[in-house]
mmCIF file of the N, C-alpha and C atoms, coordinates in Angstrom:
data_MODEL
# 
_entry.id   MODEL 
# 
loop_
_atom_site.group_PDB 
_atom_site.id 
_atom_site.type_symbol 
_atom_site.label_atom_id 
_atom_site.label_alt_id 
_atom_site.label_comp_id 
_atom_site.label_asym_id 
_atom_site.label_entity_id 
_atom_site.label_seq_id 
_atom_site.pdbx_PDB_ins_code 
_atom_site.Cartn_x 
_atom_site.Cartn_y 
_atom_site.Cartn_z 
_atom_site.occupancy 
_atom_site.B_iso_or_equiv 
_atom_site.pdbx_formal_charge 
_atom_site.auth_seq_id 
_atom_site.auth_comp_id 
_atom_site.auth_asym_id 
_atom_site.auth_atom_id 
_atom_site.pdbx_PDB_model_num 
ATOM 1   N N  . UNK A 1 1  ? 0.854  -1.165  0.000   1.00 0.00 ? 1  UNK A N  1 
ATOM 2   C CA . UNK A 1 1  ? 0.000  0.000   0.000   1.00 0.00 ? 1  UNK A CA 1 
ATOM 3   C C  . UNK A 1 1  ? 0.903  1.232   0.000   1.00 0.00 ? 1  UNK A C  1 
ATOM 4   N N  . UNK A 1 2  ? 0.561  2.121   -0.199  1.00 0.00 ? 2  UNK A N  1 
ATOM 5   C CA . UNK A 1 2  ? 1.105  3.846   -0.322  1.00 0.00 ? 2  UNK A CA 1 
ATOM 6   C C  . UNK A 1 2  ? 0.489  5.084   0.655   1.00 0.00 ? 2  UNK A C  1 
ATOM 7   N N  . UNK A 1 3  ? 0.979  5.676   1.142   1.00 0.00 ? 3  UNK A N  1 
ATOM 8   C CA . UNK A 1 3  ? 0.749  7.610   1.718   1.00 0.00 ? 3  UNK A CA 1 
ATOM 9   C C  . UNK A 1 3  ? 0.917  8.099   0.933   1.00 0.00 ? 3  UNK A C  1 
ATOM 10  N N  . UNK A 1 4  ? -0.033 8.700   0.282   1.00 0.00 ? 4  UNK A N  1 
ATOM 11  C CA . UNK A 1 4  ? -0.128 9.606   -0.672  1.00 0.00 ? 4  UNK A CA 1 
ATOM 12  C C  . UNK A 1 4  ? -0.610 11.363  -0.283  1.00 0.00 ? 4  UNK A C  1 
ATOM 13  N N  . UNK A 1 5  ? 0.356  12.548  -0.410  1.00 0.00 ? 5  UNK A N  1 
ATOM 14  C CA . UNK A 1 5  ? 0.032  13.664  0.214   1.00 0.00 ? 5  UNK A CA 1 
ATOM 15  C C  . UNK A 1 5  ? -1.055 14.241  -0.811  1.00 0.00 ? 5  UNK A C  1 
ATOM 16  N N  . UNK A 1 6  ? -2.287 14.092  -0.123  1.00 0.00 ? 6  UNK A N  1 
ATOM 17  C CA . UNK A 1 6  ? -3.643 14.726  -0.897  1.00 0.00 ? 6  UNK A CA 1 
ATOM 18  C C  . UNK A 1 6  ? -3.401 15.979  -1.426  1.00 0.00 ? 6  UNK A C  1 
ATOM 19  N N  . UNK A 1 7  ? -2.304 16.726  -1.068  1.00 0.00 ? 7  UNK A N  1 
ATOM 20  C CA . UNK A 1 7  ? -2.181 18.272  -1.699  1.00 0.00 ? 7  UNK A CA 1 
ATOM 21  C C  . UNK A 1 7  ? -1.382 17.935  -3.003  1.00 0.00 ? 7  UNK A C  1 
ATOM 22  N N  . UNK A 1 8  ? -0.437 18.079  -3.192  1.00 0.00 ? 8  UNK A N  1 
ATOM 23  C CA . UNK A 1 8  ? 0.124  17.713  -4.320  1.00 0.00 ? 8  UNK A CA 1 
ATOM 24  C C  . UNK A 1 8  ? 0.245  15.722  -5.090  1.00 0.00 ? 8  UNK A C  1 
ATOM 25  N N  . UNK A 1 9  ? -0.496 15.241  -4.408  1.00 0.00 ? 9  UNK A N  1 
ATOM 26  C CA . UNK A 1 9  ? -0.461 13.926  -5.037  1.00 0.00 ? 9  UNK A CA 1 
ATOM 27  C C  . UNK A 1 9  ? 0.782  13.262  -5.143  1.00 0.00 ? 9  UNK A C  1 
ATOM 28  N N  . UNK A 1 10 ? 1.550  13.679  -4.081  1.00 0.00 ? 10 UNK A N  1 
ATOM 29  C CA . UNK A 1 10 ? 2.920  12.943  -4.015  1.00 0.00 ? 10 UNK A CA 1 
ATOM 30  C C  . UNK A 1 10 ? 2.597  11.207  -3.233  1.00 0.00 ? 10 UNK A C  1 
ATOM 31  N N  . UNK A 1 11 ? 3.333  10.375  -3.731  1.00 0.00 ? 11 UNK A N  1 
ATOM 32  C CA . UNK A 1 11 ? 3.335  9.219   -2.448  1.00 0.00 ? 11 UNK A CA 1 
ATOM 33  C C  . UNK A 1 11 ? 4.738  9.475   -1.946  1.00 0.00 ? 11 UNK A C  1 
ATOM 34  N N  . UNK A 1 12 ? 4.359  9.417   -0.562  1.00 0.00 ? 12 UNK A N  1 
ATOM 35  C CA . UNK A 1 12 ? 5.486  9.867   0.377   1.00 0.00 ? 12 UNK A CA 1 
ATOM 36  C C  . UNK A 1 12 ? 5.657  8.298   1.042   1.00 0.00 ? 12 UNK A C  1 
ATOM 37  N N  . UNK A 1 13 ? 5.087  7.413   1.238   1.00 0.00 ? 13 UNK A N  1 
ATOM 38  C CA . UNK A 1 13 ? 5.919  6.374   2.193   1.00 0.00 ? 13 UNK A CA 1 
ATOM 39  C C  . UNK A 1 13 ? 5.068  4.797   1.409   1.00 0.00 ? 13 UNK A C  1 
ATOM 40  N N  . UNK A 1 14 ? 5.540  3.797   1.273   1.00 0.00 ? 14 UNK A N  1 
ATOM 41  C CA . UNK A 1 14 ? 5.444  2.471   0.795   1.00 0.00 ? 14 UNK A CA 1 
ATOM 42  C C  . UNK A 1 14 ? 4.386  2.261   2.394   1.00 0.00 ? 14 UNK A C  1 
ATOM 43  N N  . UNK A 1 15 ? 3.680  0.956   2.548   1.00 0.00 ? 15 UNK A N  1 
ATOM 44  C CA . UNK A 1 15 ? 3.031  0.305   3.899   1.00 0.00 ? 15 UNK A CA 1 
ATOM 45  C C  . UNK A 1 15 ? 3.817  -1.207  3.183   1.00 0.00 ? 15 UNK A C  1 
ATOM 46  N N  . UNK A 1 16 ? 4.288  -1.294  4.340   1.00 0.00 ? 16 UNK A N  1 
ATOM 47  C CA . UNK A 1 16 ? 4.873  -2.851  3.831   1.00 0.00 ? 16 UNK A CA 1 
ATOM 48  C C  . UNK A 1 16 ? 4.489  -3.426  5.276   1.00 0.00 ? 16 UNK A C  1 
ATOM 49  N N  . UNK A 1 17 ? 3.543  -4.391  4.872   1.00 0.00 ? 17 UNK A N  1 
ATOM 50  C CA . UNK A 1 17 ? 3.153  -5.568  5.770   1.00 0.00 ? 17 UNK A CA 1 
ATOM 51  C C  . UNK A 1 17 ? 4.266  -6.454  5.830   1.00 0.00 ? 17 UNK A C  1 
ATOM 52  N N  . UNK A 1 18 ? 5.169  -6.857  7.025   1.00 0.00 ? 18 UNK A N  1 
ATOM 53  C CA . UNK A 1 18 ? 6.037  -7.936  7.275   1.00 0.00 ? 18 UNK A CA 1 
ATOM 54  C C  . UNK A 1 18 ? 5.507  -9.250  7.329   1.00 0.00 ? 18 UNK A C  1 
ATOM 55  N N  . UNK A 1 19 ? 4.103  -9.323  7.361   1.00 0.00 ? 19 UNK A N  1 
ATOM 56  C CA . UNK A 1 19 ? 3.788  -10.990 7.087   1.00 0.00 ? 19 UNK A CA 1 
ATOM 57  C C  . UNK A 1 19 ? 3.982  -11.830 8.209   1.00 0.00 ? 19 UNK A C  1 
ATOM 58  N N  . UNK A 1 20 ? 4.613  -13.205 8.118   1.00 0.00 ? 20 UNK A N  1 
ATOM 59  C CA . UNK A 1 20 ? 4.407  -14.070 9.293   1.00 0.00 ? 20 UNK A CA 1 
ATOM 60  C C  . UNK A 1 20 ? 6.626  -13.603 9.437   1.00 0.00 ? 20 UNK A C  1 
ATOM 61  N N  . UNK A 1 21 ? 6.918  -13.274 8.315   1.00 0.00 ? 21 UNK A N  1 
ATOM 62  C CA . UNK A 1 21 ? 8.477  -12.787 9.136   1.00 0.00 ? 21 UNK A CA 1 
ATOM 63  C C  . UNK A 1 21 ? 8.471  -12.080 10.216  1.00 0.00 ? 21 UNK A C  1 
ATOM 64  N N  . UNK A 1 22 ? 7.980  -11.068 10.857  1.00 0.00 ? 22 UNK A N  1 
ATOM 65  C CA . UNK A 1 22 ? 7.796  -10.053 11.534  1.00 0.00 ? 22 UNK A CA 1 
ATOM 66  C C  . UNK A 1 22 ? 6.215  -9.697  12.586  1.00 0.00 ? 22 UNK A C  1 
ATOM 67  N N  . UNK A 1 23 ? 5.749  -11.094 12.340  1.00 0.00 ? 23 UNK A N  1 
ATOM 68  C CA . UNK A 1 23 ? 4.427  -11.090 12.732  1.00 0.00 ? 23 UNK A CA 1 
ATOM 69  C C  . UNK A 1 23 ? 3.378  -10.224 12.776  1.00 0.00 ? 23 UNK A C  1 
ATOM 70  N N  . UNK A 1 24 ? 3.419  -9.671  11.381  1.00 0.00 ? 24 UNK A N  1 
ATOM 71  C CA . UNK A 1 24 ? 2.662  -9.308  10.363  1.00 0.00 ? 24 UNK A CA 1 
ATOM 72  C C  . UNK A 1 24 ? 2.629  -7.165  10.835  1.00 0.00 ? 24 UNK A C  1 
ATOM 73  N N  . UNK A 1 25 ? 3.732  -7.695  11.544  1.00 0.00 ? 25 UNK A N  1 
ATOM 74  C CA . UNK A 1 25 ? 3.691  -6.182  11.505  1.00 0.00 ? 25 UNK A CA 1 
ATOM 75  C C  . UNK A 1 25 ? 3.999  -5.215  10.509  1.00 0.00 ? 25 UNK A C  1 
ATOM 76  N N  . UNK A 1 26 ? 3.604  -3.513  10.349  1.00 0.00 ? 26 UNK A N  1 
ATOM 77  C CA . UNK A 1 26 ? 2.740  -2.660  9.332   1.00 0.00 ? 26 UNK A CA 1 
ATOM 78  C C  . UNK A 1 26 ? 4.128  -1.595  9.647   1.00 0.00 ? 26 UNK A C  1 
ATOM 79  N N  . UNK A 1 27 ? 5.224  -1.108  8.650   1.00 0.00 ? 27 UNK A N  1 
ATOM 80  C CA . UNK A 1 27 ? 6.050  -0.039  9.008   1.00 0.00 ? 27 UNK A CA 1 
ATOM 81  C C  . UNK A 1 27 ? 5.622  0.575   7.196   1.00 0.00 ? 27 UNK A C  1 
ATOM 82  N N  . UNK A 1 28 ? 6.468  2.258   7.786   1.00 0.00 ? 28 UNK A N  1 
ATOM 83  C CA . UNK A 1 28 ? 6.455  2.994   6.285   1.00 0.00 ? 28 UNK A CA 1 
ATOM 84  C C  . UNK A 1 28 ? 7.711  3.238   6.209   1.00 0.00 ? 28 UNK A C  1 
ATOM 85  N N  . UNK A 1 29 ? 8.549  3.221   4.794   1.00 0.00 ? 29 UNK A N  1 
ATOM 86  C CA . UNK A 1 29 ? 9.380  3.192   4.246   1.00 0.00 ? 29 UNK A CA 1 
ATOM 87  C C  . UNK A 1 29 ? 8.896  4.712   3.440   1.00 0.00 ? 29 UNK A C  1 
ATOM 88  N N  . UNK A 1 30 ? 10.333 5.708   3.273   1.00 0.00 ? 30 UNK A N  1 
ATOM 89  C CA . UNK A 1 30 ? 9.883  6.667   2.725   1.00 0.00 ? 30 UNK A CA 1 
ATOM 90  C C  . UNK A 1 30 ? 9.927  6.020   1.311   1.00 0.00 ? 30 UNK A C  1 
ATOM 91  N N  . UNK A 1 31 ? 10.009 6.955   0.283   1.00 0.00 ? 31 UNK A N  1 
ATOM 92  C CA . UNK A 1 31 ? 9.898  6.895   -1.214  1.00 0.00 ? 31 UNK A CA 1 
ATOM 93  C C  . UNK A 1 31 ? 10.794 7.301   -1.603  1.00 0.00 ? 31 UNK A C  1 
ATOM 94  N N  . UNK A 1 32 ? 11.816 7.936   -0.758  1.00 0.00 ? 32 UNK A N  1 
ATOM 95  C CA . UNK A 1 32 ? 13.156 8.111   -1.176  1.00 0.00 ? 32 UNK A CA 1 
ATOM 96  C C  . UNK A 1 32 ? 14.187 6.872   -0.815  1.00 0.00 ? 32 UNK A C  1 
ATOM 97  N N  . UNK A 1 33 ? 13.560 6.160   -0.388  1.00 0.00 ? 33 UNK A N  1 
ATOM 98  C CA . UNK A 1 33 ? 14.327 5.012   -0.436  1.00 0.00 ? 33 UNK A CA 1 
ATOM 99  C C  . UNK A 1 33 ? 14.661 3.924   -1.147  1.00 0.00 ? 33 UNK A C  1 
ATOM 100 N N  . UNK A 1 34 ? 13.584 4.007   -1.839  1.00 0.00 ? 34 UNK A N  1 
ATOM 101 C CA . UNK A 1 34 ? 13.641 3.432   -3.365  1.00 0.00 ? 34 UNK A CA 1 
ATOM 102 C C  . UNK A 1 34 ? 14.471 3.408   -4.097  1.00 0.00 ? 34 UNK A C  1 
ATOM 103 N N  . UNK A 1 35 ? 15.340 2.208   -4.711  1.00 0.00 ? 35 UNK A N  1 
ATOM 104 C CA . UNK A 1 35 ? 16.710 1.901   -5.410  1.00 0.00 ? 35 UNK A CA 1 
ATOM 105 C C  . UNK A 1 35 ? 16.013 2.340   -6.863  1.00 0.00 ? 35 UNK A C  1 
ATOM 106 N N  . UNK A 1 36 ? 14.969 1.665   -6.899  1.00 0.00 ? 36 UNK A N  1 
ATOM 107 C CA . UNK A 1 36 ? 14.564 0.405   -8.383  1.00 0.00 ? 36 UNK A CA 1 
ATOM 108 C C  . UNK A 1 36 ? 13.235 -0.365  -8.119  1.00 0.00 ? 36 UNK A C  1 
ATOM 109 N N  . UNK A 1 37 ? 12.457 -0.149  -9.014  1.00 0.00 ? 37 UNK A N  1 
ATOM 110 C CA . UNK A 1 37 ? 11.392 -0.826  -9.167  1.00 0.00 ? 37 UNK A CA 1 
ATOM 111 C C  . UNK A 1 37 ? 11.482 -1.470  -10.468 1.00 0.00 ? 37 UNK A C  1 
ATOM 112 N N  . UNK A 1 38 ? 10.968 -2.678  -10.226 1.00 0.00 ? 38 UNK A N  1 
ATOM 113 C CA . UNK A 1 38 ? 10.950 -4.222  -11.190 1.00 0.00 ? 38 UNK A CA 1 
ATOM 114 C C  . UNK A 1 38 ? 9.421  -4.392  -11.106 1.00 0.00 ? 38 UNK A C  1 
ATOM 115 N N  . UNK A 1 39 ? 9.258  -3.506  -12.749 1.00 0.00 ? 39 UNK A N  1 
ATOM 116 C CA . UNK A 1 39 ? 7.604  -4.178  -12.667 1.00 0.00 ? 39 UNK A CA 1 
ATOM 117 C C  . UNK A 1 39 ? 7.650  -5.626  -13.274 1.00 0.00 ? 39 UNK A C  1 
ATOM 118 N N  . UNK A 1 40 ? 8.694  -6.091  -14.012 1.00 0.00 ? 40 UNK A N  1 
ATOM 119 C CA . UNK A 1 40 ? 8.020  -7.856  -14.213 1.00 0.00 ? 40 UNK A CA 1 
ATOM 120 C C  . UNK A 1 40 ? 7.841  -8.165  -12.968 1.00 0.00 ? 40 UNK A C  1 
ATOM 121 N N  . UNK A 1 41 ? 8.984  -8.505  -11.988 1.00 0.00 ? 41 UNK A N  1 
ATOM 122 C CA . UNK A 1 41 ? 9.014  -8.918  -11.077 1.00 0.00 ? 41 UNK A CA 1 
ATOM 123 C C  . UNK A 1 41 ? 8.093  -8.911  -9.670  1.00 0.00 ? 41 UNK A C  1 
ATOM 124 N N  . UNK A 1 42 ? 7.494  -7.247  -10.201 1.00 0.00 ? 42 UNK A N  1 
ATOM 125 C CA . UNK A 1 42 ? 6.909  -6.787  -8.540  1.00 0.00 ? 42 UNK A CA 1 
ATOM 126 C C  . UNK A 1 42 ? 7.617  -6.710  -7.734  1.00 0.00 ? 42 UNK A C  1 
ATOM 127 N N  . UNK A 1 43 ? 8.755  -6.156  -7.531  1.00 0.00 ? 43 UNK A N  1 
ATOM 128 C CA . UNK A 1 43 ? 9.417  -5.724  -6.142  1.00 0.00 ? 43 UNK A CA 1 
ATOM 129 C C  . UNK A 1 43 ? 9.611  -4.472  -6.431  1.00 0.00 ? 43 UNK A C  1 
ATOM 130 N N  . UNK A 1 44 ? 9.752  -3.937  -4.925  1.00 0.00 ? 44 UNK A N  1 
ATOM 131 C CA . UNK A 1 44 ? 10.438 -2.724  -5.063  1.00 0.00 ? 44 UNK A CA 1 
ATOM 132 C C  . UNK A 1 44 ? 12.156 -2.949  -4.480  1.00 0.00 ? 44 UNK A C  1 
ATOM 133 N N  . UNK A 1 45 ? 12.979 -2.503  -4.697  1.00 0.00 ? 45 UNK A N  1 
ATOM 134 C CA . UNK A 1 45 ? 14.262 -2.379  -4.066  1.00 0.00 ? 45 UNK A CA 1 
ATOM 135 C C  . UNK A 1 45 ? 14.526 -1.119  -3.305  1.00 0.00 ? 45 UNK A C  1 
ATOM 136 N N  . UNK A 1 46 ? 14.952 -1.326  -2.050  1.00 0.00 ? 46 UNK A N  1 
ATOM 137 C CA . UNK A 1 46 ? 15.140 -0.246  -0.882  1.00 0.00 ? 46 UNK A CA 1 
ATOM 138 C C  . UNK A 1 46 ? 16.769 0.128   -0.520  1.00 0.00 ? 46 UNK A C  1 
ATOM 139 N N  . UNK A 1 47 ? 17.299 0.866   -0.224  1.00 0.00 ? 47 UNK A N  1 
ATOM 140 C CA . UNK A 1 47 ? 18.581 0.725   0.107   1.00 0.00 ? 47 UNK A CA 1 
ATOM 141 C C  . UNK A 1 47 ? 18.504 1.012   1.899   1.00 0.00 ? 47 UNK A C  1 
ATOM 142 N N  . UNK A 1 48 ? 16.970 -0.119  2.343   1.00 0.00 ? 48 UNK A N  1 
ATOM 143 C CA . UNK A 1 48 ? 17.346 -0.115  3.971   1.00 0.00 ? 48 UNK A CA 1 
ATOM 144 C C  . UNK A 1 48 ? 17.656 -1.565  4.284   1.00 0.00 ? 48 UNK A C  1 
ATOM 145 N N  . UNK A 1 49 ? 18.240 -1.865  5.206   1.00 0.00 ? 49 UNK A N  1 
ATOM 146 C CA . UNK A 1 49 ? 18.822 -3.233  5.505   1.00 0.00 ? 49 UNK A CA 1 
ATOM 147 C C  . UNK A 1 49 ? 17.587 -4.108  6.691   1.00 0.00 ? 49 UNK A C  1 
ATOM 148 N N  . UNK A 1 50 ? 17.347 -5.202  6.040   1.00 0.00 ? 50 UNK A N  1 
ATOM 149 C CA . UNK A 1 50 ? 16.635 -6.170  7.171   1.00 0.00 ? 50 UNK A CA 1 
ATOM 150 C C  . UNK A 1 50 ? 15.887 -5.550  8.113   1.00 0.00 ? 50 UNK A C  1 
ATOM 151 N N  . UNK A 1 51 ? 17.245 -5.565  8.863   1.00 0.00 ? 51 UNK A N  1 
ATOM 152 C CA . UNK A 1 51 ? 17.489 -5.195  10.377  1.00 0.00 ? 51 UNK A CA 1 
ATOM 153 C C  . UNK A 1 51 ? 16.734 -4.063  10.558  1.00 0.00 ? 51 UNK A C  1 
ATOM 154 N N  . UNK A 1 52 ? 17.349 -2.714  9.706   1.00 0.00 ? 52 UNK A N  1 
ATOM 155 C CA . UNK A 1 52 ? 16.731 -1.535  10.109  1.00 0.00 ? 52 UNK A CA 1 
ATOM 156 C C  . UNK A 1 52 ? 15.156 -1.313  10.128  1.00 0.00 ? 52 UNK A C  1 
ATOM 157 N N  . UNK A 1 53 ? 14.448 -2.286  8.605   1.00 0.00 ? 53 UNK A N  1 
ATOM 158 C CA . UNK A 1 53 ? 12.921 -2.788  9.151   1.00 0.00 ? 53 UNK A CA 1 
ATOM 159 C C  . UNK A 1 53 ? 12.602 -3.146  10.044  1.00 0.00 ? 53 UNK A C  1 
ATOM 160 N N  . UNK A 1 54 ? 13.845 -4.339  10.511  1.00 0.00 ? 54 UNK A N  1 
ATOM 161 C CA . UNK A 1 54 ? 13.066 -4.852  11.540  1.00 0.00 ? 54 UNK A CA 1 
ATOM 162 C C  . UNK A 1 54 ? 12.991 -4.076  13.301  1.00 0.00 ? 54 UNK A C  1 
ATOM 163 N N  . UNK A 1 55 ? 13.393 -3.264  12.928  1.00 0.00 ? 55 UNK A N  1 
ATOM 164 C CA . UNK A 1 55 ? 13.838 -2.593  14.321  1.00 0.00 ? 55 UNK A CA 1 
ATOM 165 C C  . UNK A 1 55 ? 13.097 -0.816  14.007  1.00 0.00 ? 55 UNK A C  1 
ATOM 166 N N  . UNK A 1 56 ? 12.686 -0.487  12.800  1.00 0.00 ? 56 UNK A N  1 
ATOM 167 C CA . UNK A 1 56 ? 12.078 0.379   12.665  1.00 0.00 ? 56 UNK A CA 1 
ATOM 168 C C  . UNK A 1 56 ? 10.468 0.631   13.642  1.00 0.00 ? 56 UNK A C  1 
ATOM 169 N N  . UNK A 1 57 ? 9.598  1.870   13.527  1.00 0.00 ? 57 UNK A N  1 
ATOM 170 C CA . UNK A 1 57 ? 9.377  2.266   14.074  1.00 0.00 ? 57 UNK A CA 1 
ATOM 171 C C  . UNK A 1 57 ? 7.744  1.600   13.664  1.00 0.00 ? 57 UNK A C  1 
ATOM 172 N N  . UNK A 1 58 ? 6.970  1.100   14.506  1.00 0.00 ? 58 UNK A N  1 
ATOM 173 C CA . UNK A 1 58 ? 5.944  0.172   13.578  1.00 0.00 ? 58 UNK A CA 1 
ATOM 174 C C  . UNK A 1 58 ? 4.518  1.368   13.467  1.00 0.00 ? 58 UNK A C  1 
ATOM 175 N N  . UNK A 1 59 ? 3.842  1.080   12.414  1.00 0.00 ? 59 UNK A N  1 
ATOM 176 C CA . UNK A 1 59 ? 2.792  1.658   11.817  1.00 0.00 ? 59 UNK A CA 1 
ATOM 177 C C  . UNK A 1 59 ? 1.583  0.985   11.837  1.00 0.00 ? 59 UNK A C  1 
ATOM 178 N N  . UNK A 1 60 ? 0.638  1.922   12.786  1.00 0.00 ? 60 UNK A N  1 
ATOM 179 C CA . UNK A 1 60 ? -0.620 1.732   13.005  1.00 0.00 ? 60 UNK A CA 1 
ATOM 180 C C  . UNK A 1 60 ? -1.498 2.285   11.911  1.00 0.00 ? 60 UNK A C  1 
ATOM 181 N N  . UNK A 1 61 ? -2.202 1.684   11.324  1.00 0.00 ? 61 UNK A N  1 
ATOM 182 C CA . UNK A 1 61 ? -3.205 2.223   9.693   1.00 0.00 ? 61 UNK A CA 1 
ATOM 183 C C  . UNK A 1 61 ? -4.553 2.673   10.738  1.00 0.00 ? 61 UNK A C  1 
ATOM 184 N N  . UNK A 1 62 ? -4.408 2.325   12.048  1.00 0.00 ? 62 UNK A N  1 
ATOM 185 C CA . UNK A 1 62 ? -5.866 2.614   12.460  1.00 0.00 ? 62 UNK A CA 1 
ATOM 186 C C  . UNK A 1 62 ? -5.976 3.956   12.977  1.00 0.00 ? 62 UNK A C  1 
ATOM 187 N N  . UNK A 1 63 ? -4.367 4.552   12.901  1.00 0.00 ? 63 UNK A N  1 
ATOM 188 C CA . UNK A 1 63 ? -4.276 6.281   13.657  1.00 0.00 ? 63 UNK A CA 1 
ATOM 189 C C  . UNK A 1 63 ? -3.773 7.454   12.660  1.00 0.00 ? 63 UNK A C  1 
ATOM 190 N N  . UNK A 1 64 ? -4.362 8.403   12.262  1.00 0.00 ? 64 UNK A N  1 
ATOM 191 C CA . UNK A 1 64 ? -3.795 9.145   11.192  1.00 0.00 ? 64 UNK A CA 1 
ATOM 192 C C  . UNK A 1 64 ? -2.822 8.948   11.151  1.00 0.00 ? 64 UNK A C  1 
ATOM 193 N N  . UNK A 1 65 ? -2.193 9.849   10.262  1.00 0.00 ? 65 UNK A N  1 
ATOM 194 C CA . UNK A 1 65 ? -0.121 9.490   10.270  1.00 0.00 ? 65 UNK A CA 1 
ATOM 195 C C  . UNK A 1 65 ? -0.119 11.162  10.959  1.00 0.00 ? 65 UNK A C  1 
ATOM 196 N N  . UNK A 1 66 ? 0.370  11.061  12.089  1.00 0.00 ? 66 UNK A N  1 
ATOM 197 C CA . UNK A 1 66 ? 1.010  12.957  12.612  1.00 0.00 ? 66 UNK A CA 1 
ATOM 198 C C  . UNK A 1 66 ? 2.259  13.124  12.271  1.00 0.00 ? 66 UNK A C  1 
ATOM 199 N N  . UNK A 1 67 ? 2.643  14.253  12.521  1.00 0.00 ? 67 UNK A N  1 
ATOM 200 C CA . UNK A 1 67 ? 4.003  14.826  12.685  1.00 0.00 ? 67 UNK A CA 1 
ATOM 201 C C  . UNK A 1 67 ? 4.974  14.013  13.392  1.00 0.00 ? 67 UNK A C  1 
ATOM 202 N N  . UNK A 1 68 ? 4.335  13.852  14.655  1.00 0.00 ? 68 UNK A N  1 
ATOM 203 C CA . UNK A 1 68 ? 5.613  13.053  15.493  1.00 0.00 ? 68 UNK A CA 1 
ATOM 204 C C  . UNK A 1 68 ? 5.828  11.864  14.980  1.00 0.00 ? 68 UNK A C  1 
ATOM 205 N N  . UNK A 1 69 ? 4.568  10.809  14.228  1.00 0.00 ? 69 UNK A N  1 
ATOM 206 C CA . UNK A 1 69 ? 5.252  9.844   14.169  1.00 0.00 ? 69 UNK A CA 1 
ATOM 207 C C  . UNK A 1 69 ? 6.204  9.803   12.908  1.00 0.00 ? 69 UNK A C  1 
ATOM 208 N N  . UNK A 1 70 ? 6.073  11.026  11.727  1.00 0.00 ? 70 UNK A N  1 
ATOM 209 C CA . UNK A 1 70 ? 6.841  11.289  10.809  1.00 0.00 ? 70 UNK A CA 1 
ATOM 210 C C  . UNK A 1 70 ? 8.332  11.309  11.303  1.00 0.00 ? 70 UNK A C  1 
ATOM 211 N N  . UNK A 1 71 ? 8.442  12.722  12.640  1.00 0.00 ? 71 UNK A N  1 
ATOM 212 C CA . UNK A 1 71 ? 9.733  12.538  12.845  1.00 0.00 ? 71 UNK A CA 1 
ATOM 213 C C  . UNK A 1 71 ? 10.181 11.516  13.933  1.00 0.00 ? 71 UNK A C  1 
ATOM 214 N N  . UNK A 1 72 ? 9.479  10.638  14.147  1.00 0.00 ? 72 UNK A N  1 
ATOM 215 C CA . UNK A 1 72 ? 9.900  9.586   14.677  1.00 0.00 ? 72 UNK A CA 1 
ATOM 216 C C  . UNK A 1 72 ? 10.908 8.701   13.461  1.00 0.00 ? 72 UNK A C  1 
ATOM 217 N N  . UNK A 1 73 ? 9.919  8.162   12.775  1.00 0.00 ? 73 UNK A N  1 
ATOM 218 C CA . UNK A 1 73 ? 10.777 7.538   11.551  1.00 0.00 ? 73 UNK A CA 1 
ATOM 219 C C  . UNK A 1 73 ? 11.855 8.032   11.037  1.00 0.00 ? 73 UNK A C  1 
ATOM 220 N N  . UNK A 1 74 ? 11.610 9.780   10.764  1.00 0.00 ? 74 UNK A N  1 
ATOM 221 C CA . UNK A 1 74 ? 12.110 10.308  10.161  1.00 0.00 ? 74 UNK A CA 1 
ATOM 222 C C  . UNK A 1 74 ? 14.072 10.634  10.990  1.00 0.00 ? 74 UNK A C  1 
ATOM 223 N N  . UNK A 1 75 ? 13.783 10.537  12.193  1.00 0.00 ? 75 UNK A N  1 
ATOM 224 C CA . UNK A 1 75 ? 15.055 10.573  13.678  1.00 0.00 ? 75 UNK A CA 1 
ATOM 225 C C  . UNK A 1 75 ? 15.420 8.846   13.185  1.00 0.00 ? 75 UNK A C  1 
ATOM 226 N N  . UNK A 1 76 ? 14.703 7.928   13.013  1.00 0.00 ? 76 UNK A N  1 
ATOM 227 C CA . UNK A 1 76 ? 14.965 6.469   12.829  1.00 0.00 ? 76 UNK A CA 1 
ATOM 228 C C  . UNK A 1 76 ? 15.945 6.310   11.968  1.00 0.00 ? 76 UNK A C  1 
ATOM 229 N N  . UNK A 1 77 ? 15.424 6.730   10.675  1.00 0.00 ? 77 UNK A N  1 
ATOM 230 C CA . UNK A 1 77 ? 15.886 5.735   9.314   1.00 0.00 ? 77 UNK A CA 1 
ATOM 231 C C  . UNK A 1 77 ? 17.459 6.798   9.446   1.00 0.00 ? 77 UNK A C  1 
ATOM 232 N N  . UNK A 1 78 ? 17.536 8.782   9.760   1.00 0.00 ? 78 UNK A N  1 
ATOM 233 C CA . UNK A 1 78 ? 18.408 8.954   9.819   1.00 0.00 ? 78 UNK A CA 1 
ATOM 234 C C  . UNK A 1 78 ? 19.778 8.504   10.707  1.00 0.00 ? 78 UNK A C  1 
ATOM 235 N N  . UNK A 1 79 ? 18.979 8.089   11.757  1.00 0.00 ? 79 UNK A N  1 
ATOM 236 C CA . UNK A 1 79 ? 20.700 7.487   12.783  1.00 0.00 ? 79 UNK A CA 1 
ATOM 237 C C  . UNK A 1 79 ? 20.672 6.202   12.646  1.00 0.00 ? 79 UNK A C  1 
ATOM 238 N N  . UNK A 1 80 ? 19.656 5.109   11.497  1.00 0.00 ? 80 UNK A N  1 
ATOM 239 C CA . UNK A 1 80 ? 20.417 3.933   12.076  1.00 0.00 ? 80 UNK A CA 1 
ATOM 240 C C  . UNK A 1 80 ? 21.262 3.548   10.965  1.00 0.00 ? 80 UNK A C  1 
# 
């Protein structure tokens, strides 16, 4: 799934469900993180590591997205 900013129609962050790896937990990945997209394939390529998903900051779809939790992620993805 995608965040898409309703003002200018930007998508600002990927929703990547971790599935039964991560027990199905919900994080956002910005859109600047994006290597490469493979449409045969369907992937996207990220230049974040495993780990840093897995230790990233997790995303609730049931609470708007605010500020803080922007610069939450946003304090995240920069120091790790």
């Amino acid at each position: 799934d995608y965040i898409m900013d309703d003002t200018n129609w930007k998508i600002d962050y990927l929703v990547v469900e971790c599935g039964s790896w991560l027990n199905s937990r919900k994080v956002l990945l910005s859109t600047q993180n994006i290597t490469e997209v493979n449409w045969e394939n369907k992937t996207v390529i990220v230049n974040i590591s495993t780990e840093q998903v897995k230790d990233s900051p997790e995303y609730d779809d049931s609470k708007p997205l605010d500020e803080q939790y922007e610069k939450s992620l946003s304090d995240y993805y920069s120091h790790a």
